[in-house]
N, C-alpha and C positions, 0 to 999 in steps of 0.2 A: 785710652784703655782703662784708665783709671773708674771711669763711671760704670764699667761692666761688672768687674769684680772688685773687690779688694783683696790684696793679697795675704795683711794678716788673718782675713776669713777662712782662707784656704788653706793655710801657710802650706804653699807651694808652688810648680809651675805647670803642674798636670793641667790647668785651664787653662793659661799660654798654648800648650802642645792643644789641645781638641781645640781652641779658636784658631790658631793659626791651620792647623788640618784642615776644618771646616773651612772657612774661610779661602783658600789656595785653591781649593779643590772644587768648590761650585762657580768659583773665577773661570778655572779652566774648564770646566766641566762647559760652560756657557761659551769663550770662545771656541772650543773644540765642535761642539754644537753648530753654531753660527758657521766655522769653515766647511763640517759637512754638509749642511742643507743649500749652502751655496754652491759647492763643488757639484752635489747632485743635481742640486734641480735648476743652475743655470750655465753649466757647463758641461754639466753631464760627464766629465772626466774625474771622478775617483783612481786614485793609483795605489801603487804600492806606501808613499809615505802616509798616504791615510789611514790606513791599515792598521800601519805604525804607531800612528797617532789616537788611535781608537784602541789600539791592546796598550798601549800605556795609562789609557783612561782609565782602561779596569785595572790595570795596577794603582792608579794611583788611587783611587773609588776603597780599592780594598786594603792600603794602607791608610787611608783617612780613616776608613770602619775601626781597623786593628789599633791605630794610637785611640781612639776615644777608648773602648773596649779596656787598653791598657791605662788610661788614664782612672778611669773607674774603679777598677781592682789595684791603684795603687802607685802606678808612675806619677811620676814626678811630685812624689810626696818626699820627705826630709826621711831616710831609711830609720831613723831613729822614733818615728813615728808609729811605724809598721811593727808588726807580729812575724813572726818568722814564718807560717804556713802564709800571710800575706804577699810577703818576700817574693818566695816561691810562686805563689799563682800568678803575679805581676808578672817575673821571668817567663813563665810558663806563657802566656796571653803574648808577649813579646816575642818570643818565639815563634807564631804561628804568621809573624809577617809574610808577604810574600816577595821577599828580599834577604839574602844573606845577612845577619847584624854587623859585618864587617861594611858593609855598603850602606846603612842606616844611621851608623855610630859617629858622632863628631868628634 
């Protein structure tokens, strides 16, 4: 990962967070794909776990959007870096996940 960024560039891990999002997420995006064009068009049984597996995509679709989004305005930068109206917009963009931050937080 070294050749993509450097991290004194950055100083921070806000481009960790948007590669690894990106990255996770057009993975999946690709197998989830591949299982349904084959469930449809060679077995013709779609069920309920696909269903499943398709409203998780657009969850996950739309917390890939929200961490870059949030990486933009300021995650994963060194707080001591930021502005205080920064702070705020960061929190503010993180908020609007579509997940509880209890369920998001490590």
């Amino acid at each position: 990962m070294g050749v993509i960024y450097h991290r004194a560039v950055f100083k921070g891990r806000g481009t960790e967070l948007a590669l690894v999002s990106i990255v996770t997420t057009v993975l999946a995006l690709c197998v989830v794909t591949i299982r349904i064009t084959a469930r449809a068009f060679l077995t013709n049984a779609l069920g309920h776990d696909d269903a499943a597996i398709v409203f998780s995509m657009i969850f996950s679709i739309a917390l890939c959007i929200v961490n870059c989004i949030s990486v933009y305005y300021g995650v994963g930068k060194p707080i001591s870096t930021l502005l205080p109206y920064e702070i705020h917009r960061a929190l503010l963009v993180r908020s609007l996940s579509p997940f509880p931050p209890f369920l998001t937080q490590s």
